[in-house]
N, C-alpha and C positions, 0 to 999 in steps of 0.2 A: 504494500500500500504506500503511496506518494505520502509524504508526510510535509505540507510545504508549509507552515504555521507561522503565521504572524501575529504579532497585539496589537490589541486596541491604543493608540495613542491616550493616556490620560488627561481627562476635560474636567478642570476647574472654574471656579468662577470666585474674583478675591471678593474676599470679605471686608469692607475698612475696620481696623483696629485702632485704640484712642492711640493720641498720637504721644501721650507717657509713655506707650510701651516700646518706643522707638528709643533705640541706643545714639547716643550722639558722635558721631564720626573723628577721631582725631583724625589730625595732620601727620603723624609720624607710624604709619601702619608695619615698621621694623619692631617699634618700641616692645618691650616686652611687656611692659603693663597695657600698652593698648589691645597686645596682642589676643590677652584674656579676655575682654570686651568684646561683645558682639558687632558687628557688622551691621547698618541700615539699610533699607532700601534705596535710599540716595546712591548710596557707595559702588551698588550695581555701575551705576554707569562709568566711575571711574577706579575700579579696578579690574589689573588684566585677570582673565579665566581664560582655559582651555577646555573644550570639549574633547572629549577622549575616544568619544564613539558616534561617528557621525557617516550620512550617505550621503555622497552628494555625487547625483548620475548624470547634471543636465550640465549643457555646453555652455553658460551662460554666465552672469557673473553676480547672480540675487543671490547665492548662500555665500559667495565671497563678503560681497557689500553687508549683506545684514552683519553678519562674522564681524565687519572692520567697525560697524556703528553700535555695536554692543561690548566689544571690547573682549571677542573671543579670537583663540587658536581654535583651529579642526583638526580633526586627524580622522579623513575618510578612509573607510574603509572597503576595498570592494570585496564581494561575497560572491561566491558562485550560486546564485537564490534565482530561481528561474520569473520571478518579477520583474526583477531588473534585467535590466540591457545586458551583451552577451559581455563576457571577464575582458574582452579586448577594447571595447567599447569604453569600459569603467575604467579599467588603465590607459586609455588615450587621454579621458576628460581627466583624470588625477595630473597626469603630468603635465596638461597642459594649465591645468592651475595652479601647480605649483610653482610652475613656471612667471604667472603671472603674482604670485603672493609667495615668495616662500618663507619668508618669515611669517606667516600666517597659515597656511596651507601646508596641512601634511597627509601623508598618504599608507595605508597598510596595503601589502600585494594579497595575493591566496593562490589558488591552482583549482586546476578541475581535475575531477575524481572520473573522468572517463577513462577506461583502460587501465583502473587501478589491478596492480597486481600482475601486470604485463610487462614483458621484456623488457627492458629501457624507461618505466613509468617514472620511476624514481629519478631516473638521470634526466629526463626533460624535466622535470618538474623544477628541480633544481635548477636547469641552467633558467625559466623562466623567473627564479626566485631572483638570481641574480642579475638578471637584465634588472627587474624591478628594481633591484638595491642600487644598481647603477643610477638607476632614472631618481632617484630618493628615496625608495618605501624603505620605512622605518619599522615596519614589523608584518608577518605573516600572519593570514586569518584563519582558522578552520572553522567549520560553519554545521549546524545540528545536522546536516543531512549524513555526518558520518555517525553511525548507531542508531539513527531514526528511518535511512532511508536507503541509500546506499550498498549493493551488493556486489561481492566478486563474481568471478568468470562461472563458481560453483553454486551462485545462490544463495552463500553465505552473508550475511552482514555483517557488514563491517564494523570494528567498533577502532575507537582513539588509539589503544595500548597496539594495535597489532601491528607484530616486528615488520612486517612488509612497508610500515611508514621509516623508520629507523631510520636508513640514508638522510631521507627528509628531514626530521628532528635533529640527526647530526650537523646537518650543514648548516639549521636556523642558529644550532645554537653556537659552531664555530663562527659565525657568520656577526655573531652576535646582535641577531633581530627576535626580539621578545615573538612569544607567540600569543595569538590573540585565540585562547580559544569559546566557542558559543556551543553549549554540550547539552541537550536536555530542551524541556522545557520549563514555566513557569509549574511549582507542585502545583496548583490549583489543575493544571493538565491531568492529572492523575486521583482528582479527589470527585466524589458526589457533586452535585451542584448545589445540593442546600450547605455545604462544607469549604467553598469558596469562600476566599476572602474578600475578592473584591467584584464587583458590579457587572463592569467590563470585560472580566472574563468567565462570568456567568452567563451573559448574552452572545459574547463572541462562540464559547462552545455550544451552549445550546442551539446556534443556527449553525453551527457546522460539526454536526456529529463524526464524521469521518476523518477530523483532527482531534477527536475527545476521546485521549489514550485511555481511561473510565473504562469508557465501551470497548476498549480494543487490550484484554487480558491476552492476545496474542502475541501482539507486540512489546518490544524489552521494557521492564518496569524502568521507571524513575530511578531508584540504587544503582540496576546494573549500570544505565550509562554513566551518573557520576562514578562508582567504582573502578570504570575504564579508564575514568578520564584522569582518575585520580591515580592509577597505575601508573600512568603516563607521565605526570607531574612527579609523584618517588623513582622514577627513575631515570629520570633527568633533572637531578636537583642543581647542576649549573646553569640553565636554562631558562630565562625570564618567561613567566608563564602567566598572561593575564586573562584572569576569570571574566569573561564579557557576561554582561546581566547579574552582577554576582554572584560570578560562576554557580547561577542558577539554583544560588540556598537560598533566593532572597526572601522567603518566608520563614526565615529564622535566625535571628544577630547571633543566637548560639551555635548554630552550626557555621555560621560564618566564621566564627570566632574559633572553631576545632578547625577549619580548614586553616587559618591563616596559619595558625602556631603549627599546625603538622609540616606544614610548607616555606618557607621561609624564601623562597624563590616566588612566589606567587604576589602578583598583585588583585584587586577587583575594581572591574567597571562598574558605573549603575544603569548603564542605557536601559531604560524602558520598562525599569521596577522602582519608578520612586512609589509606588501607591501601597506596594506588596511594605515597604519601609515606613511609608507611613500608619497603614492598619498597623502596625508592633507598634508606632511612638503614641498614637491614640490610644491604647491602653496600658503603656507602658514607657510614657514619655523620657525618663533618667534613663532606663535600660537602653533604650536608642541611644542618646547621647552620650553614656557611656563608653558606647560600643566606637563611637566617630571618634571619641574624643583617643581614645586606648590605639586602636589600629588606623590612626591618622596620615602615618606616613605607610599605608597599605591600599588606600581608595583614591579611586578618580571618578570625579564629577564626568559623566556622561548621559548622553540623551537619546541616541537611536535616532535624533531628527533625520528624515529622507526628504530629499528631491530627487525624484527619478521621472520620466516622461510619460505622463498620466497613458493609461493600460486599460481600456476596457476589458479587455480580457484576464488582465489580473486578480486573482483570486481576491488578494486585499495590497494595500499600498499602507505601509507603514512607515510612519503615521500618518492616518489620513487628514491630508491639507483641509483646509476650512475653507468660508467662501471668501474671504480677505487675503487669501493667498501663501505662499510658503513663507516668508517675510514676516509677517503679521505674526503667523502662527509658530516661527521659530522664537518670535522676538517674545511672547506671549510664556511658552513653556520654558524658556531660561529667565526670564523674570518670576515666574511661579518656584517655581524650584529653587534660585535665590531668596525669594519669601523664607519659604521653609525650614532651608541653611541654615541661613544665617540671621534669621530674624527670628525675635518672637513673636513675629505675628502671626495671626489665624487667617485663614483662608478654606474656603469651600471646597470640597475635592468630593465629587458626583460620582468617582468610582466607588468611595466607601458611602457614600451618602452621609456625610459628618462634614463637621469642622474640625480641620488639622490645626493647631496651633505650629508656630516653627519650635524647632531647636536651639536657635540661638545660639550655633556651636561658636568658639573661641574664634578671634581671627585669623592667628593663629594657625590653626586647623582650619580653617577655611582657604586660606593661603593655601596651605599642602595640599587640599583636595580639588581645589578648584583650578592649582595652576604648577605648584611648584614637583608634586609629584608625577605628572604626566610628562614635564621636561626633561625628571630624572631618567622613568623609566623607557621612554619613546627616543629621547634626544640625548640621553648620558649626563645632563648635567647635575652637580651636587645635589646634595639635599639640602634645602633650609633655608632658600632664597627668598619664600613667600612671593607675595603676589604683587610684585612694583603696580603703582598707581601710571594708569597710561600716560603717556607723554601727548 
């Protein structure tokens, strides 16, 4: 069974919060007393962030521009997801934007899984690794269709850990390009629907049964693929290894928190589970913040935002654009999610049907998640830079 699964984009709506509960901004955002301090809404606009997990498939120059007027880095990714445009297409449009921003524009390569397991797979796959690295991609992606979907020449599936990838994992990680892996789906994939946590993917499964792994006891549980993937990770422990979506525990800061300490090579993105993070900080607000504040120099601020060239035919486009366009709606979900961060303030989130208060995290920590650990681990540089106020 084709397993091509996308989310629902997260649809907020803010709430005003009095305007006490707003931090007031110092001027010296190095300080270390400031650094304790929360962050405002204001602050959005003049500090730098990086997106850590972003699509961006169109020839054009609306995800650059928004990027340059919000005060974000990208780092697209392309995916072998049969939504988007074909893997040659996504590597023309990357390089040619990076070409046009490259202090701003960054780029992840991947490969396709045709003819895995075939004479020479391994060696093409490679040399395409490294044209990419030529061209600038800064890290390799592997994408859920390995353990969900994908089979050898024998009917087998495939899963993360099998030594038939091995060449490939040696050369990422001599190579030294983090690997991006996206392993599983969201657990709500795998639970009843009155046992979902949130909204949006109670509705997204219920109209599409034939992505509601629930119904399909056939196919590999939930454990088995993270076990794979976690095989994979202990035994390349030189090897930058970043968890895309929370590397998929994101319905539990504990389990997050057994994976980071087992792994110590492991970083986590958030693209397109802030809601799964929110439902645990609604009931459990410290525990979250906790969690940000303890494995700070472990997460990157990501979003999943796509541009890719609207697809009648696509099953779903993630995330689905709004009627004010990609712009609006990129500009819209890194303001909300800034809320969140780094503010205490509340805001409406229509997947849980509640009012999320923010976090409030440290600046501090805000720094490292928003900006300064995506440079370590993508781009090599130090730890501990925080987030310089844009020039």
């Amino acid at each position: 069974m084709r397993l091509f699964l996308t989310m629902l984009a997260l649809s907020v709506a803010v709430v005003a919060a009095p305007a006490c509960a707003q931090a007031t901004a110092g001027d010296a955002a190095g300080d270390a007393g400031q650094a304790a301090q929360p962050y405002s809404e204001a602050d959005f606009d003049r500090v730098r962030k990086f997106d850590a997990h972003v699509h961006d498939n169109v020839g054009t120059r609306e995800f650059l521009d928004i990027a340059k007027k919000d005060g974000f880095e990208v780092l697209s990714i392309n995916v072998d997801y049969p939504d988007f445009p074909p893997l040659a297409d996504q590597a023309r449009i990357a390089v040619a934007h990076r070409k046009i921003d490259p202090a701003r524009f960054h780029f992840s390569t991947t490969f396709s899984m045709d003819d895995f397991g075939q004479w020479g797979w391994a060696e093409q796959v490679n040399a395409g690794i490294a044209k990419a690295r030529s061209e600038g991609a800064v890290a390799v992606k592997v994408w859920k269709n390995i353990g969900m979907v994908d089979e050898d020449a024998d009917g087998q599936r495939v899963f993360l850990d099998d030594p038939r990838f091995e060449p490939v994992w040696a050369y990422a990680e001599q190579s030294g390009l983090p690997l991006i892996a996206h392993q599983g789906e969201p657990y709500n994939c795998w639970l009843p629907l009155d046992q979902m946590t949130t909204e949006n993917d109670r509705a997204y499964f219920s109209a599409h049964p034939e992505y509601y792994m629930y119904l399909h006891p056939e196919e590999p549980s939930y454990e088995q693929i993270m076990a794979a993937r976690d095989r994979l990770v202990a035994f390349h422990p030189k090897m930058s290894v970043v968890g895309a979506h929370l590397a998929s525990l994101e319905w539990s800061v504990d389990r997050m928190s057994v994976f980071l300490d087992r792994f110590p090579n492991a970083t986590l993105d958030m693209a397109a589970r802030m809601s799964q993070i929110q439902y645990q900080s609604v009931r459990d607000p410290q525990k979250v913040r906790d969690f940000f504040i303890k494995y700070q120099d472990r997460i990157m601020y990501a979003t999943d935002l796509t541009h890719s060239p609207a697809d009648p035919n696509a099953k779903a486009q993630n995330p689905p654009v709004g009627n004010d366009g990609f712009a609006a709606e990129a500009d819209r979900v890194w303001r909300s999610d800034w809320r969140y961060l780094a503010t205490p303030l509340s805001q409406r989130v229509d997947a849980l049907d509640a009012d999320v208060p923010g976090l409030a995290l440290p600046r501090g920590v805000i720094d490292k998640i928003y900006y300064s650990n995506a440079r370590r681990v993508f781009l090599g540089e130090g730890a501990g830079e925080g987030a310089p106020k844009q020039s």
